[in-house]
C-alpha positions in Angstrom: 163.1 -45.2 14.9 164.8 -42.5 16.5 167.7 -43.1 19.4 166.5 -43.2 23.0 168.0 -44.8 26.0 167.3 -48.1 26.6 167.4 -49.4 30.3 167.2 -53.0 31.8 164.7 -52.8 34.9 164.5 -56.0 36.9 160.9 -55.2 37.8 158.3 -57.3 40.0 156.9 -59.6 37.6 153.4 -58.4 38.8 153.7 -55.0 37.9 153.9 -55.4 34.1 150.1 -55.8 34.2 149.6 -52.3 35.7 151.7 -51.4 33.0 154.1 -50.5 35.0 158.5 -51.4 35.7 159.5 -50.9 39.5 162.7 -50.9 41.1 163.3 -50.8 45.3 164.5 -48.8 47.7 160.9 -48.8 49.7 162.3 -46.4 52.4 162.8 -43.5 50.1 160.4 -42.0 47.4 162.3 -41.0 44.7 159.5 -39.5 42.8 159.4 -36.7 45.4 162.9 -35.3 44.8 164.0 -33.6 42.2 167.6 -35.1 41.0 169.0 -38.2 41.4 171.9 -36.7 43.3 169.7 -35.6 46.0 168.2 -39.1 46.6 172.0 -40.3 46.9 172.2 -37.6 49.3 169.4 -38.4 51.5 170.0 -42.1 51.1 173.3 -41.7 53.0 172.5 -39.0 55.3 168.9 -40.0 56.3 169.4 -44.0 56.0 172.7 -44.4 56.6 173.6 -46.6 53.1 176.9 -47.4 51.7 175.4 -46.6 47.7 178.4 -48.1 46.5 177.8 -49.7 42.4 173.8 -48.7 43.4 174.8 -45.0 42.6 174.5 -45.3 39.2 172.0 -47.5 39.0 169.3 -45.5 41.1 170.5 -42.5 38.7 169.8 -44.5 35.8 166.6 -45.3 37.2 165.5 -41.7 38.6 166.2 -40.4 34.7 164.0 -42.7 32.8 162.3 -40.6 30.3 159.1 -40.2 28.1 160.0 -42.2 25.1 163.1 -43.9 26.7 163.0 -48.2 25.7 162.4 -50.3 28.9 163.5 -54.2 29.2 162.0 -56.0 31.8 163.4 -59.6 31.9 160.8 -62.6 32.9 161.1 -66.0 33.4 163.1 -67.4 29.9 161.7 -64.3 28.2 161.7 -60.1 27.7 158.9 -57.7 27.3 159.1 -54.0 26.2 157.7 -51.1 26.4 158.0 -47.5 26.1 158.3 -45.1 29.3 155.8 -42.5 29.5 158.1 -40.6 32.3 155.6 -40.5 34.9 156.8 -41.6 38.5 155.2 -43.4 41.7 156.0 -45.0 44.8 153.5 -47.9 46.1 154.6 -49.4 49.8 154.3 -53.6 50.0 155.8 -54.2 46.3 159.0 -55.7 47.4 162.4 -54.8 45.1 159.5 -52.8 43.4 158.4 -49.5 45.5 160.0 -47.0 43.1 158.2 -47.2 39.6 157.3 -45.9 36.2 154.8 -46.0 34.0 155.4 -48.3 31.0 153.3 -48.4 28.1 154.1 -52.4 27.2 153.8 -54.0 23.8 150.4 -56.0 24.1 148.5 -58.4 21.4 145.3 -57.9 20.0 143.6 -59.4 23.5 145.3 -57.4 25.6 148.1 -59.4 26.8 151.9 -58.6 26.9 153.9 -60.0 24.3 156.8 -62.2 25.5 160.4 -62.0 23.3 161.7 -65.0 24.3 165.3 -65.4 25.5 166.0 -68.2 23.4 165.5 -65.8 20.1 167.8 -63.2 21.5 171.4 -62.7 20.3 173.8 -64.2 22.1 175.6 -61.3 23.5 171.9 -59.5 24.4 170.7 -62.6 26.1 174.3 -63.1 28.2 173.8 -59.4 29.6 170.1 -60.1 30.6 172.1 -62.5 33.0 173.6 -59.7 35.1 172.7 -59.2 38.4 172.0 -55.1 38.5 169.0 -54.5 39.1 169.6 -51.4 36.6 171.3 -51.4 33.5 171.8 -49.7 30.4 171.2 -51.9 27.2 172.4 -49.2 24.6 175.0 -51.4 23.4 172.2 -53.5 21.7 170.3 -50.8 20.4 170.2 -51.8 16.9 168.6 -55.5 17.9 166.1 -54.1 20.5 165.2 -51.1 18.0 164.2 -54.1 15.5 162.2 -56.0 17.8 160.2 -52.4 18.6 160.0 -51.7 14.8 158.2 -55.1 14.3 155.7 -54.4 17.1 154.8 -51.2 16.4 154.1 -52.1 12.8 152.1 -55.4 13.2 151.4 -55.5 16.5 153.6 -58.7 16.7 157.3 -60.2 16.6 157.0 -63.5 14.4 158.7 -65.8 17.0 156.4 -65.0 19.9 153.4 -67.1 20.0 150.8 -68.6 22.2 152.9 -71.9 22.3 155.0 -69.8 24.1 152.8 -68.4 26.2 151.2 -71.5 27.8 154.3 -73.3 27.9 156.0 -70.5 30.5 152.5 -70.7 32.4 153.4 -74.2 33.0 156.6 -73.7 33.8 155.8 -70.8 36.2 153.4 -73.1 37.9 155.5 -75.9 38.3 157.9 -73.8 39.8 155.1 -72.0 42.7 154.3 -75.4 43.4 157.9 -76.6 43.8 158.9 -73.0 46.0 156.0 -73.7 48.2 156.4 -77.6 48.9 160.2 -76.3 49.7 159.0 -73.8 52.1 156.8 -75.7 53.8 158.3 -79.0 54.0 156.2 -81.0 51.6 159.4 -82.3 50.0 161.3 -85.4 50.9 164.3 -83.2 51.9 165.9 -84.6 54.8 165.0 -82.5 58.2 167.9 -80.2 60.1 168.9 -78.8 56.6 171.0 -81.6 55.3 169.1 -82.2 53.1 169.5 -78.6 51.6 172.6 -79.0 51.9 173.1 -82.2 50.0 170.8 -80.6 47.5 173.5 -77.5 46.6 176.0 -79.8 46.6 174.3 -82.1 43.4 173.7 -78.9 42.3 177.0 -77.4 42.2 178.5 -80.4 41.3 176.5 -80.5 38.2 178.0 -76.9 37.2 181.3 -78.4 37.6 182.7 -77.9 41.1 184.0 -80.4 43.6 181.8 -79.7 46.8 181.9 -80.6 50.3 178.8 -80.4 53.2 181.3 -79.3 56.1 181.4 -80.6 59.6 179.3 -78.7 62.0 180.1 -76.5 64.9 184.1 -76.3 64.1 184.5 -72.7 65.0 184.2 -71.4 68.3 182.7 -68.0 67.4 179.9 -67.0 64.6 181.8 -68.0 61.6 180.1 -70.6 60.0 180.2 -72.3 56.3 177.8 -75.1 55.2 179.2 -76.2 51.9 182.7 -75.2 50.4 183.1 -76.0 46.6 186.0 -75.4 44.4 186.0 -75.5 40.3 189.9 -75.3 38.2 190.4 -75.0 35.1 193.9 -74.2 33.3 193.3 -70.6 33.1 191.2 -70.1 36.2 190.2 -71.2 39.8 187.1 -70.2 41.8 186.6 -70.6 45.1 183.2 -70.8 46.9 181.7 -70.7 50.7 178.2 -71.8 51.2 175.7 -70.7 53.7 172.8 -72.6 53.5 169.4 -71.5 55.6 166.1 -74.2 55.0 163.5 -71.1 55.9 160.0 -71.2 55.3 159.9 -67.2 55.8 161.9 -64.4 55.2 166.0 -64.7 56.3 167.5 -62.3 58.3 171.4 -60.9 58.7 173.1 -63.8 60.4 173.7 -66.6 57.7 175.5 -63.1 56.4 177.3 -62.4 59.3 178.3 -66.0 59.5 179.9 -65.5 56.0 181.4 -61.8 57.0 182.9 -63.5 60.2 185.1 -65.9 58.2 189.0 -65.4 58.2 189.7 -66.9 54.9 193.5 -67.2 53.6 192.7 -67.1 50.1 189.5 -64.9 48.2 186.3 -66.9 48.1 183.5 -66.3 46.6 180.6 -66.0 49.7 177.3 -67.0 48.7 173.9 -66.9 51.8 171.2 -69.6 49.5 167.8 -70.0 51.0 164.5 -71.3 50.5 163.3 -68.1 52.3 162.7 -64.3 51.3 165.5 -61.6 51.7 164.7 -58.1 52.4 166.3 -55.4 50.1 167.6 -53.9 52.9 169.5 -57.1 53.9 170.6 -57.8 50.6 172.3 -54.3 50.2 174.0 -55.5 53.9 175.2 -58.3 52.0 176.7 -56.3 49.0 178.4 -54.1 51.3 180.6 -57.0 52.5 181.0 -59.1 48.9 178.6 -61.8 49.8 175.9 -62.7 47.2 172.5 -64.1 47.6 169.7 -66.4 46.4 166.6 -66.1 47.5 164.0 -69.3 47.0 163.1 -68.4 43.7 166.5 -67.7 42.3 167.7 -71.4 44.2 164.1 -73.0 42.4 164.9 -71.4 39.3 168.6 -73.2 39.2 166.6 -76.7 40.3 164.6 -75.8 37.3 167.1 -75.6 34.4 169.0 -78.1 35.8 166.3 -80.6 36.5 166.9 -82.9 34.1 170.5 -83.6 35.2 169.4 -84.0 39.0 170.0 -87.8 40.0 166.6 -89.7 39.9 166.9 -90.0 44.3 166.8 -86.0 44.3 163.7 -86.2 41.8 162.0 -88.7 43.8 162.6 -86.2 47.2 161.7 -83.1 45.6 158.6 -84.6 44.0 159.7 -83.9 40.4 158.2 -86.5 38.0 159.2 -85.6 34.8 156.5 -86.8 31.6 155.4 -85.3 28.2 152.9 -83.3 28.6 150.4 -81.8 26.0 149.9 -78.1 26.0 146.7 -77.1 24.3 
């Protein structure tokens, strides 16, 4: 097939039924400007943003073409589909207002078909790990140009099947249920957000770091860290600080300005984890001072692949029970 770009959109799951791949920036439309460069324009003279590493990616975005590849990551998979070049904007999709039209791969019922991760080449399914929002994915042109050969010819890739189908139902189901109990207290979690706390630290023990749940209250101004965690090995060392917010809603700035407020001696890594929602415009307040975030599906999507190495006491409080199961 001939050479087109192909582009990485980390779209709203939902959207892919409306045949569609969305990226954010709700308080701008971009499909009412006519270059990217005057969206960067009007983004720092109108809003006020620092565009910073989102300058190329809202470019990238705003010159999605008819016929250009687009890869929209999911849950332990990838679907494709081919950009027809026609732009929207659609208020209350959140990290998903700006979109394009995307004519997805479907089966012969009318559902997407799924690429899963696990199938992918090592080096293809390492850059799907990237946190841009927008990214080109010309480097694995050759692979993704397969993948589109076999479904335009049979309607199918061999290695996606309704196995695989049900079983990331499940999976997505089991995670909802875990989110919501987390949101809402259901869990076993202690109360104050200890137990949060103690939670991230299994957690990041399990990845390798030594971490520590800090005392409380020993600054006298904002500056705050929950958990500190370091990891060495011989040719590296990173360093992490830990804000940790138990939220039932959406999170605003001040675990972040906590985390900004720090004077740290040595580079750390700053990370604001929450069981809550973050606003795009928050998160891009983050970027703009080198502090990271996961939101309550990122944090349940860790618990997830890492469930099976969580003690059997953080099992029992998070209401995991782990059995075969038979998938019909």
């Amino acid at each position: 097939m001939s050479s087109k770009n192909i582009v990485l959109v980390r779209s709203p799951q939902q959207l892919i039924k409306e045949n569609l791949a969305g990226y954010g920036w709700g308080c701008i439309d971009f499909s009412s400007y006519s270059s990217a460069s005057e969206i960067h324009t009007s983004l720092r003279e109108d809003h006020n943003v620092n565009l910073g590493r989102h300058k190329k990616q809202i470019q990238r975005f705003f010159q999605i073409k008819e016929g250009d590849l687009v890869v929209v990551p999911i849950p332990r998979a990838i679907v494709l589909g081919i950009a027809t070049g026609k732009k929207s904007f659609q208020e209350g999709i959140n990290y998903g207002e700006n979109q394009v039209e995307v004519a997805y791969f479907r089966d012969v019922d009318g559902k997407v078909i799924r690429i899963p991760r696990s199938k992918l080449s090592q080096g293809l399914e390492s850059r799907l790990k990237i946190r841009f929002s927008i990214a080109s994915l010309k480097d694995f042109q050759d692979e993704i140009n397969d993948y589109v050969d076999q479904l335009k010819e049979s309607g199918s890739v061999c290695f996606d099947t309704i196995f695989q189908q049900k079983l990331d139902d499940a999976v997505d189901t089991f995670k909802s249920a875990l989110l919501d109990s987390l949101k809402n207290g259901q869990t076993n979690l202690k109360s104050g957000g200890n137990g949060l706390e103690r939670l991230l630290k299994e957690l990041l023990e399990i990845e390798g770091y030594t971490a520590h749940i800090e005392a409380k209250n020993k600054s006298s101004d904002i500056s705050d860290i929950d958990i500190s965690a370091t990891r060495t090995d011989p040719v590296s060392s990173n360093r992490v600080f830990i804000q940790a917010k138990h939220h039932s809603g959406n999170t605003d700035r001040h675990g972040i300005k906590q985390l900004i407020a720090i004077d740290e001696q040595e580079h750390h890594d700053k990370w604001l984890i929450t069981t809550g929602t973050v606003t795009e415009e928050n998160r891009k307040y983050a970027e703009e001072h080198d502090i990271k975030v996961m939101d309550g599906k990122e944090l349940v999507d860790w618990i997830y692949h890492r469930v099976d190495r969580l003690s059997s006491y953080t099992k029992e409080v998070l209401k995991i029970v782990l059995e075969p199961q038979h998938i019909l």
